[in-house]
C-alpha positions in Angstrom: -14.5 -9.8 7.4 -10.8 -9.5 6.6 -8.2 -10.1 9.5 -5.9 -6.8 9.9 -2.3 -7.3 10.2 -0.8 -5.4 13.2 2.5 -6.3 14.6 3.8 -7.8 10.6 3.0 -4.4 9.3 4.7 -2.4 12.0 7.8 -4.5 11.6 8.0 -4.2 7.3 6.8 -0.9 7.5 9.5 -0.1 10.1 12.1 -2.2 7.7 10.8 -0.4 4.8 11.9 2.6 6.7 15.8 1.6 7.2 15.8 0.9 3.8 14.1 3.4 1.7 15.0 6.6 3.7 18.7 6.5 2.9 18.3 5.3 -0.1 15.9 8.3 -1.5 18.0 10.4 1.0 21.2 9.6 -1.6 19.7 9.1 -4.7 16.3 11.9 -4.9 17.5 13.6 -2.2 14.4 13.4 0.1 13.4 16.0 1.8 10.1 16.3 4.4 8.7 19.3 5.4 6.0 19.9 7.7 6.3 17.8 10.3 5.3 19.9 13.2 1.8 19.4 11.5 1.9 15.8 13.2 2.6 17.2 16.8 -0.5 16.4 19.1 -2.2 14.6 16.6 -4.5 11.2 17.6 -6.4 9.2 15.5 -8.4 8.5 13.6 -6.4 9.8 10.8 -6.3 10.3 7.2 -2.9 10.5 5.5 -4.5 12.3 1.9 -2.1 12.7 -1.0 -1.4 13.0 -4.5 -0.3 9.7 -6.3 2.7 10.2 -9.1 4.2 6.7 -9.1 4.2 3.3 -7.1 6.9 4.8 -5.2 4.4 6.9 -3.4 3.8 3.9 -0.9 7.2 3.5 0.0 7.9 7.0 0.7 4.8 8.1 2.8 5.4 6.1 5.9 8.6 8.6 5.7 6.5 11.1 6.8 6.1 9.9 10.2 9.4 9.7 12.9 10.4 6.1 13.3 9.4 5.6 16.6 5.9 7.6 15.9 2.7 6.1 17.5 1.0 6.5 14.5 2.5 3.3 12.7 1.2 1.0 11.0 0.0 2.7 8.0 -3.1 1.3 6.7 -3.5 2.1 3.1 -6.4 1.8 0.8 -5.6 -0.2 -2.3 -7.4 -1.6 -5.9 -8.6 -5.3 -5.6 -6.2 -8.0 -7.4 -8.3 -7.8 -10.5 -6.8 -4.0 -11.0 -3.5 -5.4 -11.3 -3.5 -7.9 -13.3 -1.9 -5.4 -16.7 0.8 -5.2 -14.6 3.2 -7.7 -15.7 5.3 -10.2 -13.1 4.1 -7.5 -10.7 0.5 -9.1 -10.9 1.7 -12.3 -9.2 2.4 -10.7 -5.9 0.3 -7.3 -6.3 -3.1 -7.3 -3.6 -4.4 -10.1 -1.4 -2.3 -11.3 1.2 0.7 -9.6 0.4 -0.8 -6.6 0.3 -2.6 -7.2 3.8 0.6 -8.0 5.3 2.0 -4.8 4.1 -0.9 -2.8 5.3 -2.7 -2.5 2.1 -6.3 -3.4 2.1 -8.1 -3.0 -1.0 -12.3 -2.3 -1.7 -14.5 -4.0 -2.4 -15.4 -2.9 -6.2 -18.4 -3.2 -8.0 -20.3 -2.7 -5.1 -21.8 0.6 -5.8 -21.7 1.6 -1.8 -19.5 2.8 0.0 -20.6 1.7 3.2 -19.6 -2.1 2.0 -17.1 -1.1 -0.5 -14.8 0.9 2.2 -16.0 -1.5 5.1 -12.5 -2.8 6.0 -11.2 0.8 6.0 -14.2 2.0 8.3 -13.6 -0.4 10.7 -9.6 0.6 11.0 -10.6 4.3 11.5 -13.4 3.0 14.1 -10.1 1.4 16.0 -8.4 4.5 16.1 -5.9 3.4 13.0 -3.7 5.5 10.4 -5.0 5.2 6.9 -3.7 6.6 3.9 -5.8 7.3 0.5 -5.5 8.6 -2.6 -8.1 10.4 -3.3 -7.5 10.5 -7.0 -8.0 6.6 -7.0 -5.8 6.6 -9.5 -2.1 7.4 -9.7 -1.7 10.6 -12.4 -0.3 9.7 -16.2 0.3 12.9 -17.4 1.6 14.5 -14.2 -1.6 16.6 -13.7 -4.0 15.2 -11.1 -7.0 13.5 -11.5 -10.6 14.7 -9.8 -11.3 13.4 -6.7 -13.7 10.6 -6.0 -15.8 10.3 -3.1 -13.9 7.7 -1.1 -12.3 10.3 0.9 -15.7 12.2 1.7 -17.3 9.5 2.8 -14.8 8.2 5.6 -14.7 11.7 6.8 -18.2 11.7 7.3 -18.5 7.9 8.2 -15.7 8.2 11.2 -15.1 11.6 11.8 -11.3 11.1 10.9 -8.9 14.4 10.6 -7.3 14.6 7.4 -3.5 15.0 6.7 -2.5 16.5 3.3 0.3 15.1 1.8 2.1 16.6 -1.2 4.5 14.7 -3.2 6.3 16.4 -5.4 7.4 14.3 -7.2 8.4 10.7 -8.6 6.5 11.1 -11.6 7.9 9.0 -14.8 11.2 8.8 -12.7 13.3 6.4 -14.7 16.0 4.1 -13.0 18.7 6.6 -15.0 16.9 9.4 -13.1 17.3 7.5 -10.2 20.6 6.2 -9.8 22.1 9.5 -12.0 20.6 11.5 -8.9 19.1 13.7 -11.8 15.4 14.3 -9.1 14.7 15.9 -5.8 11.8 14.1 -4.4 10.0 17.0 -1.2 7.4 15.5 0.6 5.1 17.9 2.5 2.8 17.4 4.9 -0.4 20.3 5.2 -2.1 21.4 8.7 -4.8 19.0 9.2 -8.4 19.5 7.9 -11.3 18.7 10.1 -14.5 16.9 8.9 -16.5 20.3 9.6 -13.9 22.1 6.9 -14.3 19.6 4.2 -17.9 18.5 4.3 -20.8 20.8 3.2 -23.7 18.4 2.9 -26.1 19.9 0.5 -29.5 19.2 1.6 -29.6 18.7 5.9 -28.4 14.9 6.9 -28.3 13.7 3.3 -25.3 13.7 1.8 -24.8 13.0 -1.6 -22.0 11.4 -3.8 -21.1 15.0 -5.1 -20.8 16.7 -1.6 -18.4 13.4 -0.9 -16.7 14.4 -4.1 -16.2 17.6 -3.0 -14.9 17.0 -0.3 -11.9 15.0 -1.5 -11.8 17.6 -3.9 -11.5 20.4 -1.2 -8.2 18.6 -0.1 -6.5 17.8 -3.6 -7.4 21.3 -4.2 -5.3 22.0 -1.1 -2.2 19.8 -2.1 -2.3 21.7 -5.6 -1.7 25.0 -4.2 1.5 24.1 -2.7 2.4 22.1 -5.9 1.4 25.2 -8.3 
């Protein structure tokens, strides 16, 4: 049983914030919409969007206003073994620095959810934020991926309310299309989408991995509407 991080990941999440909101403000100018889909919102949570870049996680706790109750973000991440084609960036990519950050990453291999997402259960059990892709994967040709059953199944596990996100976009953004200001980055956030809207179980009390799927689906399917 992994130990969550609270009060370190409100404070860098919070410092990520001073830093990376003026500086997309200047350089992509940044823009949020939506945020009147937050109002009167508790948790359990899910913060669902679209993954274009590794900038996605830096951007999303954006969404929130600085002083929100809904802070930390808890995000769902790949295990250290995913990152190790990434270059330097392997050194300090998952485990503990991830942890501290907020990131908490599955249990792969395991072939059940129930174990696999255990960590991520238990923060949506405590009333937490999460975010998750529900791609699982961030996009390489800037169409997104199908949606795997991660999603479904905490909807179903914890009863969670789902937040859309759409990011649009920081896909194959070069540092010249960065500093050059040559990108507007929007970021919106959808209404909410209850477990009852997402999850049509197939056979009575059974679900299946396709009806958790399709649930994940059901939102990505949302968050492509407003990118189409």
């Amino acid at each position: 049983m992994r130990r969550f991080y609270y009060y370190t990941s409100i404070v860098l999440q919070k410092l990520g914030y001073i830093i990376f909101f003026p500086l997309y403000k200047f350089f992509v100018c940044i823009e949020i919409k939506g945020r009147e889909n937050l109002k009167n919102i508790n948790g359990p949570i899910i913060l669902a969007s679209n993954h274009t870049s590794e900038l996605d996680v830096t951007a999303i706790p954006l969404v929130l206003p600085f002083f929100s109750s809904l802070f930390p973000i808890y995000f769902v991440s790949n295990s250290e073994e995913k990152y190790k084609t990434f270059g330097w960036r392997s050194y300090i990519y998952g485990g503990t620095f991830f942890n501290i950050l907020g990131g908490y990453a599955v249990y792969s291999g395991m072939k059940d959810y129930s174990v696999a997402l255990e960590d991520h259960i238990r923060l949506l059990k405590m009333n937490r934020t999460l975010c998750i892709f529900p791609e699982g994967k961030r996009t390489r040709d800037n169409h997104m991926n199908p949606a795997r059953g991660g999603l479904g199944y905490l909807v179903y596990t914890t009863g969670a309310t789902i937040i859309p996100i759409v990011i649009d976009t920081f896909f194959n953004m070069s540092a010249r299309d960065f500093f050059m200001r040559h990108r507007k980055v929007i970021i919106t956030i959808l209404k909410p989408m209850l477990p009852i809207e997402v999850m049509q179980i197939s056979q009575p009390n059974i679900p299946s991995v396709e009806d958790f799927r399709n649930a994940g689906q059901m939102v990505l399917d949302r968050i492509k509407d407003v990118l189409n």
